[in-house]
C-alpha positions in Angstrom: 1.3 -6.6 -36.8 1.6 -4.1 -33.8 4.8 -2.8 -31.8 5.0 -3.1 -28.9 4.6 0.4 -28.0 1.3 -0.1 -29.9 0.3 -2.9 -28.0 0.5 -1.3 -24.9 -0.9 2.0 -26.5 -4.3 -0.4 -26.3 -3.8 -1.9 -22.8 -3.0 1.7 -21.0 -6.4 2.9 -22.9 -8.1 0.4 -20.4 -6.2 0.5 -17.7 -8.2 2.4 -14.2 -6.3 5.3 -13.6 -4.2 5.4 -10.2 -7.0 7.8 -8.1 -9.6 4.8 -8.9 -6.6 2.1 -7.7 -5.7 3.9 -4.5 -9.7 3.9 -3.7 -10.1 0.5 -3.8 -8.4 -0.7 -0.4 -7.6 -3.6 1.8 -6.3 -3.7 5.6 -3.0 -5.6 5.8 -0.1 -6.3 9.1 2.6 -4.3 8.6 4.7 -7.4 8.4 3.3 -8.5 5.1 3.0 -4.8 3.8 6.5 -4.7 1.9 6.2 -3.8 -2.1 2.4 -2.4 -1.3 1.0 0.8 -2.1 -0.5 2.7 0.7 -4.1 3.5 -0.2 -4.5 6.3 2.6 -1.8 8.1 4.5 -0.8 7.5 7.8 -0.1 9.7 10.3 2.9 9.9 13.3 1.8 9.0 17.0 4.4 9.8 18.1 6.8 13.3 18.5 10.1 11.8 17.3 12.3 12.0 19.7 9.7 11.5 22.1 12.3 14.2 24.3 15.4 16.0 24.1 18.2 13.6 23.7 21.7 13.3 23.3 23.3 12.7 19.6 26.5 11.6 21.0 28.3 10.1 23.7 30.4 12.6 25.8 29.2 15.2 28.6 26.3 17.3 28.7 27.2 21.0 29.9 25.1 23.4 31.4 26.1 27.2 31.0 29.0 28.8 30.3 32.1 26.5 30.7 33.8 26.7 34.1 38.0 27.9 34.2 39.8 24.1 34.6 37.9 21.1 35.3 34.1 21.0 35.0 32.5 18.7 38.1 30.7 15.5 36.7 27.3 15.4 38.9 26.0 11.9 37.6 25.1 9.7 34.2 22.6 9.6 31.7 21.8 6.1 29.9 19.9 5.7 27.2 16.1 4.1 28.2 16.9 5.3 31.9 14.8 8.3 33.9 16.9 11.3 34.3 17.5 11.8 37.6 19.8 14.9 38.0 20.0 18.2 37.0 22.6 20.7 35.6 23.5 24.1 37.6 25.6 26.6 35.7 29.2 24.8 35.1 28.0 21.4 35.9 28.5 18.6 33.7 26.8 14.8 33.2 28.6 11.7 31.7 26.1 11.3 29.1 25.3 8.1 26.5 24.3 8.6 22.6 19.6 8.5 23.1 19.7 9.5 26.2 17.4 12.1 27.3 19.5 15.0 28.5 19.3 16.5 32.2 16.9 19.5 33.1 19.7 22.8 32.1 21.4 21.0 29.7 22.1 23.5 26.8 25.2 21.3 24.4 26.7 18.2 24.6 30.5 17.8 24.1 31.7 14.8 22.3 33.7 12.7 24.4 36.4 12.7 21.8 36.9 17.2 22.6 37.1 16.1 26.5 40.3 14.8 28.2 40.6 12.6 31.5 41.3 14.7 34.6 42.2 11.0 36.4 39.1 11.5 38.9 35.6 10.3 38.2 34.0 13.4 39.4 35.0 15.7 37.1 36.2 16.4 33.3 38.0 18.6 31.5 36.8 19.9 28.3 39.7 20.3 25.8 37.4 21.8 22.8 34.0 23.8 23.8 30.5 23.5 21.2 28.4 26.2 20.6 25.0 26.4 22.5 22.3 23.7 21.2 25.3 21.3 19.7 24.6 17.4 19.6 21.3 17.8 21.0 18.4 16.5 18.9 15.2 18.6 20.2 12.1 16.6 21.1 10.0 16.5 17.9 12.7 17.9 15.3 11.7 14.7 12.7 7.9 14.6 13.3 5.5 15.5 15.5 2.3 13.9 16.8 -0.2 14.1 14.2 2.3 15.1 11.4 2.0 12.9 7.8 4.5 10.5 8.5 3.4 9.1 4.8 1.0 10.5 1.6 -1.7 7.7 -0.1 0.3 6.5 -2.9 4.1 5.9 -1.2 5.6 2.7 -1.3 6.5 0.7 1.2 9.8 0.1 1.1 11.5 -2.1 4.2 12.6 1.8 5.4 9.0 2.8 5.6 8.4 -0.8 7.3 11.1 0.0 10.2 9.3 3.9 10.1 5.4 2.0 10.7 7.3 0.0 13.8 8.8 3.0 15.4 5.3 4.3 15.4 3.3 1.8 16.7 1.5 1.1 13.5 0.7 -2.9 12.8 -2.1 -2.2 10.2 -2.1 -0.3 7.3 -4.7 0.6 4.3 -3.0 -0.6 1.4 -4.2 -0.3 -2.7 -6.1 -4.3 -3.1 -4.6 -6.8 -4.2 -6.0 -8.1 -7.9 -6.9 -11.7 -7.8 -5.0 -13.7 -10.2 -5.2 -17.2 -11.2 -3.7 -18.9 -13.8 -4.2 -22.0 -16.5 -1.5 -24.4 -18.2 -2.7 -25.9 -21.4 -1.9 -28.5 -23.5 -1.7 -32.6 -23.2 2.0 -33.0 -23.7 2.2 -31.2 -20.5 2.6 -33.4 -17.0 3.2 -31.6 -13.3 7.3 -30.8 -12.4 7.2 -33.9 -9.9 6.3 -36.4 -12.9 8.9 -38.6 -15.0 8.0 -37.2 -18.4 6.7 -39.5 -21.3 7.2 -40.1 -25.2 6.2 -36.4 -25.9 5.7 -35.2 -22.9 7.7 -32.0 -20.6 7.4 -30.7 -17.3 5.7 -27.2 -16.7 8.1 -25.0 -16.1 5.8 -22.0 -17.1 2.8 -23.0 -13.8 6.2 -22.4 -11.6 7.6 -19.4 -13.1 4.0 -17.5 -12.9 3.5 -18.0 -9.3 7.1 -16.8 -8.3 6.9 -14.6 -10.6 3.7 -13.0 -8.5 5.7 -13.4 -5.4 8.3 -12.2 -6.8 6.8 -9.0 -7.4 5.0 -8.3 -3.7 5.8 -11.2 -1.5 1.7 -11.3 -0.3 0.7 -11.7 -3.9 -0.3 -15.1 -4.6 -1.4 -16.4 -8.0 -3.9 -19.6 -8.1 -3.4 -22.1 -10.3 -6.4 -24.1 -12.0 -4.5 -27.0 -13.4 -3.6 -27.8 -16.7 -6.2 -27.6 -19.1 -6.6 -30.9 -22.1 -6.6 -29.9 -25.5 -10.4 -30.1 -25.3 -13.2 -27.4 -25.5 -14.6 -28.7 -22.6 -12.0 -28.7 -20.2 -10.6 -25.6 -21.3 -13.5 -23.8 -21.5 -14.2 -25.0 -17.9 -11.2 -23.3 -16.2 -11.2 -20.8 -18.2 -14.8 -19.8 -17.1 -13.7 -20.6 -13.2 -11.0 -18.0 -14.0 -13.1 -15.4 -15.2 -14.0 -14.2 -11.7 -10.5 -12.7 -10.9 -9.1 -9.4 -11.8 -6.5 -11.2 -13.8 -6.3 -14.8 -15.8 -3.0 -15.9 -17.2 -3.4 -18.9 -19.6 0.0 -20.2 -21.0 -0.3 -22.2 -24.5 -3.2 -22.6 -27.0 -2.8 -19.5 -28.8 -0.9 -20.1 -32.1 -2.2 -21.5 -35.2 -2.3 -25.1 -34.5 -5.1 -27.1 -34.9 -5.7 -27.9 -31.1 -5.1 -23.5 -30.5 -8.9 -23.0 -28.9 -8.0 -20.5 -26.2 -9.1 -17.3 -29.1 -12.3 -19.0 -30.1 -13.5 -20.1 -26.7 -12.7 -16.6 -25.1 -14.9 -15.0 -28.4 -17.7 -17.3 -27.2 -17.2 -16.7 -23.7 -18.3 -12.8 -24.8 -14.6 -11.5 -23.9 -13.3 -8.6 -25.7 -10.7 -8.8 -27.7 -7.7 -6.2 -27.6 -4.8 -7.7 -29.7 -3.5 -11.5 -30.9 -0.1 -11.3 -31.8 2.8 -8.7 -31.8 5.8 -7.9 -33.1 8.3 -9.4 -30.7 10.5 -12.0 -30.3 9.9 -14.4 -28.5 6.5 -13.9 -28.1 4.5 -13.2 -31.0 1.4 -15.3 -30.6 0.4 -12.9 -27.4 -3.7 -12.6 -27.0 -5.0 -9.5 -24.7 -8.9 -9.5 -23.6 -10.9 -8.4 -21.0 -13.8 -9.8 -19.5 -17.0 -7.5 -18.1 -18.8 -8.8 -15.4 -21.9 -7.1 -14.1 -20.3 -3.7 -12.0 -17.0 -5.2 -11.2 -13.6 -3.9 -12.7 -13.3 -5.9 -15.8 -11.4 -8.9 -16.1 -8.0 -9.1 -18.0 -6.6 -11.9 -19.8 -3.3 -12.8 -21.3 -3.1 -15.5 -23.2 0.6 -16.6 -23.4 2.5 -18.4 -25.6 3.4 -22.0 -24.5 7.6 -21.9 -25.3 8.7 -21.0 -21.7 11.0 -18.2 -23.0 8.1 -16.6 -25.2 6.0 -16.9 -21.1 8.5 -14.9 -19.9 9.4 -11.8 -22.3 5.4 -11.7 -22.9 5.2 -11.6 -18.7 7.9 -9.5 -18.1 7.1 -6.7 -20.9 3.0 -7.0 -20.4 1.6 -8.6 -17.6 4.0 -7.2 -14.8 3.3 -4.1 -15.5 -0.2 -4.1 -15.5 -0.3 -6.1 -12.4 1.7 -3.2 -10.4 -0.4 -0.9 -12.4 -3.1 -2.2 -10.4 -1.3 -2.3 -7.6 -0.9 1.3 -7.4 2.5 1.3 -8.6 3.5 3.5 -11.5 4.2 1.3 -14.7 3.9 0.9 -18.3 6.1 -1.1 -21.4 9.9 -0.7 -21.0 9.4 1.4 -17.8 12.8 1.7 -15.8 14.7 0.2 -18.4 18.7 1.2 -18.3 21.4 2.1 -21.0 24.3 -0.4 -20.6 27.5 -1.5 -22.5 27.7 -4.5 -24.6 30.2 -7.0 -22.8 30.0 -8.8 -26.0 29.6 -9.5 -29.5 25.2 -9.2 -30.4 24.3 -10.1 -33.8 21.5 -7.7 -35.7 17.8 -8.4 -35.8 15.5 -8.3 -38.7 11.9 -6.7 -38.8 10.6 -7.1 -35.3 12.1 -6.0 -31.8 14.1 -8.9 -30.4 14.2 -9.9 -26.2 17.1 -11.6 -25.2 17.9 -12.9 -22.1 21.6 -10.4 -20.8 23.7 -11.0 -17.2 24.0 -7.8 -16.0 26.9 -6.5 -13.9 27.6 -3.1 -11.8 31.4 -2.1 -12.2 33.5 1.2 -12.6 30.3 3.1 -12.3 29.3 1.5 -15.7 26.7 -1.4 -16.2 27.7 -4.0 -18.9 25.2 -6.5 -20.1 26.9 -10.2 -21.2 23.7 -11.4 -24.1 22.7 -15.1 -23.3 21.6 -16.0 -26.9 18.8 -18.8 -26.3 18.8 -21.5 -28.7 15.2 -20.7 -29.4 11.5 -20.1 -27.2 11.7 -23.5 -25.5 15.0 -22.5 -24.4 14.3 -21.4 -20.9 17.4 -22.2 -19.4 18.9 -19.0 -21.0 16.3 -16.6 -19.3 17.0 -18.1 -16.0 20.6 -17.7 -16.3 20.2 -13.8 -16.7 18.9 -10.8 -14.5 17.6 -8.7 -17.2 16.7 -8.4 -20.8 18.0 -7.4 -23.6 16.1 -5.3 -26.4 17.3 -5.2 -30.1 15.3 -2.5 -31.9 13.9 -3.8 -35.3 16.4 -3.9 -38.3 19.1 -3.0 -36.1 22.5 -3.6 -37.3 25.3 -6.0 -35.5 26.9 -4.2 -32.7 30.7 -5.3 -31.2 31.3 -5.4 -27.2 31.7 -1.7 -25.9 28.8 -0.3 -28.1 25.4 0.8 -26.4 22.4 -0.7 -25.4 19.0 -0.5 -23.4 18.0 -3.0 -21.0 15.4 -4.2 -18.2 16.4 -5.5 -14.8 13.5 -8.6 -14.3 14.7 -9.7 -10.8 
């Protein structure tokens, strides 16, 4: 059975590289361009500051500073034309953004000046050097500068830095189209009073805010819930089969109504793996799908347990979604050394995923495990942040000792 390293050895091979992501492109508002990858870079429109401006409130000065009190000629707001201007000794009330008056050469915080008791004049208790406090019209950027290369993230930063320049579209790396399946007859929607035998889905939910989740303008589509039927299954599986990604939850075990494997052999889909060595999550099935000259299709087939969804999500399927989102990923990526907050019993021959509450104190992280009382135990993954890896045959470990784990939200 593979590793999960091995696994993903398999998927990476596959994978477009991120030159081949960043060229496939899509226009999007800037308000809905959070989490995306920019596909081109963009460029400033502005010279920031637009002018010479004041980095503090006090007086601007003009010259060298005059014996006693210096005469206060008039006021410079912020957003207001400048209307004065400074002869050698003069000084102007002046606001923090405001564009300083013609013979301006420093600005004195107000804090280094004292009140001479008249309005029209100031005395400066503390003197700045030449240039101080004065932020010079195009210091940050100019017009025409890179504000941003093709490949940056856009963080909420980069969001407020698009604004500022007047930028409301923005080439970002495309989307992949996702939809997803739910299989099996015991399952009924969230809103329906379950049967003899029957549950909720819970696993439809978690994929599509598990897709927002991840950008905010990714949306996953959902195709229903699939019968235990070769017909019906085989019918949303083929409708699937036109997006860059198809999640199917259930039907890949061993049981005798387990067709997702055989229908996906006769739809002419190429197998990668079925199963790995990871718990929960074993039964995992990766394919792909080539369709005339379009980027090939991927598939996941996921376990049905809820908890098995999520490890086999969270370790495989996120990462190749932001993979081909532009975004720098792969198995275990970001993952973080912590301290054990509590008691973890050992694991046996394959690597074990448990669901850990993480917390940020001292400067230390400490990870509290969340034991589920097996795959259909979803309630445990939902109460933690992050998960938990115990390498293969590794011995019990007491609170205090060392271990690696993934933030997931």
């Amino acid at each position: 059975m593979l590793s999960p390293e091995a696994a993903w050895n398999l998927i990476e091979e596959r994978l477009p590289d991120r030159e081949d992501c960043l060229g496939r492109s899509e226009k999007v508002h800037r308000s809905e361009a959070v989490g995306r990858v920019l596909a081109s870079s963009v460029r400033a429109t502005v010279d920031v500051p637009m002018a010479d401006v004041s980095a503090m409130d006090g007086y601007a000065l003009s010259g060298g500073l005059a014996e006693g009190a210096a005469p206060v000629v008039g006021t410079a707001a912020a957003g207001r034309p400048v209307d004065i201007e400074l002869a050698p000794g003069e000084a102007a009330k002046i606001m923090t953004g405001a564009v300083v008056p013609p013979g301006t050469d420093r600005v004195v915080p107000v804090e280094q000046t004292r009140d001479t008791g008249a309005q029209d004049s100031v005395r400066i208790s503390k003197d700045v050097e030449t240039g101080a406090h004065i932020r010079l019209r195009g210091e940050v950027v100019r017009t025409g500068d890179r504000l941003m290369a093709a490949g940056s993230l856009l963080t909420s930063g980069a969001i407020s830095t698009l604004a500022s320049h007047g930028i409301s579209e923005v080439d970002v790396v495309q989307a992949p189209t996702v939809a997803t399946v739910t299989t099996g007859d015991e399952v009924v929607p969230p809103e329906t009073v379950p049967g003899p035998g029957q549950l909720r889905d819970s696993n439809g939910p978690f994929l599509l805010a598990a897709g927002r989740n991840l950008v905010p303008s990714l949306t996953f589509r959902h195709l229903g819930t699939a019968i235990d039927e070769h017909g019906d299954l085989e019918d949303r599986i083929r409708s699937g089969l036109g997006n860059d990604v198809l999640l199917l939850t259930g039907g890949v075990s061993m049981g005798d109504f387990d067709y997702v494997g055989e229908i996906l052999d006769r739809l002419g889909c190429s197998l990668l793996f079925h199963k790995v060595a990871i718990q929960p999550g074993k039964p995992l099935l990766v394919a792909t799908y080539a369709m005339g000259s379009r980027r090939p299709t991927w598939i996941f087939g996921l376990p049905g347990n809820p908890a098995s969804v999520m490890v086999t999500y969270w370790l495989f399927v996120r990462p190749v979604l932001r993979r081909l989102l532009g975004h720098v990923d792969e198995l275990w990526h970001g993952s973080l050394s912590a301290e054990l907050a509590a008691d973890l019993r050992g694991s046996k021959g394959r690597d074990r995923f448990l669901p850990a509450a993480l917390d940020f104190r001292d400067g230390k992280i400490y990870a509290t495990p969340r034991p589920p009382v097996g795959s259909h135990d979803a309630g445990a993954y939902g109460r933690g942040n992050a998960l938990l890896r115990i390498r293969p045959n590794q011995p019990p470990a007491t609170a205090g000792a060392p271990c690696e784990v993934l933030l997931v939200d």
